[in-house]
N, C-alpha and C positions, 0 to 999 in steps of 0.2 A: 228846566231839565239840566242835570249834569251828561258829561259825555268823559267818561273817562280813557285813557291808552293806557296799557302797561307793556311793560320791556326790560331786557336785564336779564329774562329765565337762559337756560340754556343745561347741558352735560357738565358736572362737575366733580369730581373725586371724594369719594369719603371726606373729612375735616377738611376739607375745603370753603369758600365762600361765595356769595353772590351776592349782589345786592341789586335788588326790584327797582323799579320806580313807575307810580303812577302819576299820568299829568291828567288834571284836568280842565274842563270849559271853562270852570267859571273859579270865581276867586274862592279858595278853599278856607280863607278865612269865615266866609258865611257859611262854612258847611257845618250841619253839628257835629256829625261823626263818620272821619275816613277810616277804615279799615282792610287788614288786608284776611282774607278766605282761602283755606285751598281743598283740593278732592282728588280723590281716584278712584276710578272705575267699580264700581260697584258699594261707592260709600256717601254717605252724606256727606252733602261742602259743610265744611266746620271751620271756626272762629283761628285763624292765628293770633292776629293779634289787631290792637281798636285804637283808635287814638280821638278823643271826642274835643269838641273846641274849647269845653273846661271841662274839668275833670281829669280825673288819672288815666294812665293807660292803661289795656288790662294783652294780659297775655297767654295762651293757653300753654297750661301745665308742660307741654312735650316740650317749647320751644324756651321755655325763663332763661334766662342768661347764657340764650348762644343767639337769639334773634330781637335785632331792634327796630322799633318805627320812628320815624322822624316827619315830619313837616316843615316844608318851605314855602311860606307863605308867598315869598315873594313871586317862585317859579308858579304855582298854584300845586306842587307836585309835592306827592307822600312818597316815602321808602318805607323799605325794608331791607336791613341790612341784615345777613343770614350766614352766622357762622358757624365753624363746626359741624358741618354739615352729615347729616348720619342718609342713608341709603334710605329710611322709613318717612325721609323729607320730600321723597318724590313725589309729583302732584302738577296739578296743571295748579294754579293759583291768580289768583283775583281778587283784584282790586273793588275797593266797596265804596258809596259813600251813602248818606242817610240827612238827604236836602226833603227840608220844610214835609218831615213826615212821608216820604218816598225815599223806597231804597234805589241807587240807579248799582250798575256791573259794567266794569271791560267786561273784553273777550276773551282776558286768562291770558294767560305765558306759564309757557311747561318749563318746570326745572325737572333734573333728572342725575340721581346722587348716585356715581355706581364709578366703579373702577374697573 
């Protein structure tokens, strides 16, 4: 089993930034792929962005070069570094991973883009 926390959401101003972080239980070097998810009320959770233990990253269309993922193997913890931030960024968001054929989830952290 993974257990993951996430932290870092919060109220942020239009172009503004944030940046996420999930930690997890166990060593995220053995994970195939962490990933970060987000949703709002009345939409499907959808893909921000994936980071797999080989292979590229991949990132959805809305966020390409204002949001980045990272991994520290060492801390066992993934980011999300989130800038530029536009108002349609709002979303509870969540942390992913995808151990030995199982997806495990935090419990989300709300960001909320508004002036």
């Amino acid at each position: 089993q993974v257990q993951l926390v996430e932290s870092g959401g919060g109220l942020v101003q239009p172009g503004g930034s944030l940046r996420l972080s999930c930690a997890a239980s166990r060593s995220i070097f053995s994970i195939n792929t962490m990933g970060w998810y987000r949703q709002v009320p009345g939409k499907e959770r959808e893909l921000v962005a994936s980071s797999p233990s080989l292979g590229l990253v991949r990132y959805a269309d809305s966020v390409k070069g204002r949001f980045t993922i990272s991994r520290d193997n060492a801390k066992n913890t993934v980011y999300l570094q989130m800038n530029s931030l536009k108002p349609e960024d709002t979303a509870v968001y969540y942390c992913n991973s995808n151990y030995r054929g199982m997806d495990y989830w935090g419990q989300g952290t709300r960001v909320t883009v508004s002036s």
